[in-house]
N, C-alpha and C positions, 0 to 999 in steps of 0.2 A: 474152819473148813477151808480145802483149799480151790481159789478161785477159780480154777479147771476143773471142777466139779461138778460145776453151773450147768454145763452142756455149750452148743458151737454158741449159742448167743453172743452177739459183743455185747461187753460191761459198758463202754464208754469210748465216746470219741477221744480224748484225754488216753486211755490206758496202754501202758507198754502189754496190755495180756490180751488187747483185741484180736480176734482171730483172722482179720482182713490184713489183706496181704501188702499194706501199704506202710510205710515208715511211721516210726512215733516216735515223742523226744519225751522224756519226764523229768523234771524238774525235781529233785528234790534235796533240799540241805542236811546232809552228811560229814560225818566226822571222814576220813583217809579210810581209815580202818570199814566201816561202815559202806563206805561207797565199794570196796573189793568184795565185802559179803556180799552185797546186793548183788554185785556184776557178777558174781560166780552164782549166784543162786537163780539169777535169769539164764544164762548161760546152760545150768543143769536140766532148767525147767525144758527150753528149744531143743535138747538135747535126746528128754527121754520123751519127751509128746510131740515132737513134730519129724516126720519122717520129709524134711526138707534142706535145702541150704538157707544158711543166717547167718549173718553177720551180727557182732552189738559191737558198737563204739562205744567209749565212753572219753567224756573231757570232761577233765576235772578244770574248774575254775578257782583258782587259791582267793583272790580277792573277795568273791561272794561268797565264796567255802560252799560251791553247789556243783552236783553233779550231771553232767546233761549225758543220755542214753541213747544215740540212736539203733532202732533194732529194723536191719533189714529185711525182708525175706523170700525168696525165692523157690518156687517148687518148680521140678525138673520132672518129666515126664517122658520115659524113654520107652517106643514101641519097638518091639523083633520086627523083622524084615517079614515075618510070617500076616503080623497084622497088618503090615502096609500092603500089602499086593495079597489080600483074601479074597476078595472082589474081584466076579468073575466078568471079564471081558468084552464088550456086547461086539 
């Protein structure tokens, strides 16, 4: 089952799949190969579930063979000219 299934709940303070809009790092040891699945398959996930802008980083560390993820995210919220001035005048 996939973890966005759940509903808005956050899974964990820990999770790159928390749905607060604050940065998260995940740690986890990966082969090369493995760390590119992962980054595209988080990529796809922000992609087709979140109607917002995102960033993910990703550094690869060769010495500890681990991959660190940071996933930024911003939502942007743009009102017409119609809703700013509907408010009538006293």
């Amino acid at each position: 089952m996939d973890a966005w299934a759940t509903g808005p709940a956050v899974l964990s303070e820990d999770s790159a799949f928390s749905r607060r809009p604050k940065d998260r790092v995940v740690n986890k040891e990966l082969t090369s190969r493995q760390a590119n699945q992962y980054h595209k398959s988080m990529m796809d996930k922000y992609d087709k579930l979140h109607k917002s802008e995102h960033k993910i980083e990703s550094l690869w560390d060769r010495e500890k063979n681990t991959m660190k993820l940071k996933i930024s995210r911003s939502i942007k919220i743009t009102l017409g000219l119609q809703h700013l001035f509907s408010t009538k005048s006293l």
